[in-house]
C-alpha positions in Angstrom: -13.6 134.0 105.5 -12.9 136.4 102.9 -13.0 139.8 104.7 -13.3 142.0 101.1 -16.5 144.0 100.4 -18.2 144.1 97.3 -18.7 146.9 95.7 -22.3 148.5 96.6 -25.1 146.5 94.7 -26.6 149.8 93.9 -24.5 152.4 92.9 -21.1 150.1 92.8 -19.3 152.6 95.1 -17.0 151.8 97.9 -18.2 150.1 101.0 -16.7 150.3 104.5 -17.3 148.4 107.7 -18.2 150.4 110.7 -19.3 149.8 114.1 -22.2 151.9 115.4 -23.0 150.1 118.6 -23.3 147.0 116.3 -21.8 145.9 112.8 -22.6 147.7 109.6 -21.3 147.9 106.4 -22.4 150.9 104.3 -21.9 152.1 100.7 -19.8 155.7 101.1 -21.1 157.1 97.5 -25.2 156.2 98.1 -25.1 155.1 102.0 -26.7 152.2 101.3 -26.0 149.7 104.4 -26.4 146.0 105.2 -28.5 146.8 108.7 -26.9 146.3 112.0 -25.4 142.7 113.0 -23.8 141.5 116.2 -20.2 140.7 114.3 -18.9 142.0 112.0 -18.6 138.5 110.0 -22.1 138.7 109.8 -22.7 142.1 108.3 -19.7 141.3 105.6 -21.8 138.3 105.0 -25.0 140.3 104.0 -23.6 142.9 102.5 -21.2 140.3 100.1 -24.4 138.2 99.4 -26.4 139.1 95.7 -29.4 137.5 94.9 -28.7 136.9 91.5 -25.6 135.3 92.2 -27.7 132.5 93.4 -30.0 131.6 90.7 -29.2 129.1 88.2 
C-alpha cells in the first residue's frame, strides 16, 4: 500500500497522520480530518479516496 497522503481535498494543504487514541489523518492548513480509524491503513485509505476520482 502506498503510504503517501494526498493533498487536503479542500484547501490542498499538507496532511499528516496522527494517532489520537485511534488513527487520523488531518489537513495542517484547514484541519480538515478523515475521522478516527482503528489502523492507520485505514484512515490513509479515507483520507486518499476522492469521489470524483471514481466517476466515469
Amino acid at each position: 500500500m502506498d503510504k503517501r497522503l494526498k493533498p487536503c481535498p479542500f484547501c490542498e494543504g499538507d496532511a499528516r497522520l496522527a494517532l489520537w487514541g485511534q488513527y487520523r489523518v488531518y489537513c495542517i492548513e484547514c484541519r480538515a480530518n478523515s475521522g478516527d480509524y482503528l489502523t492507520d491503513k485505514e484512515a490513509i485509505i479515507a483520507w486518499n479516496q476522492r469521489a470524483y476520482e471514481n466517476q466515469s
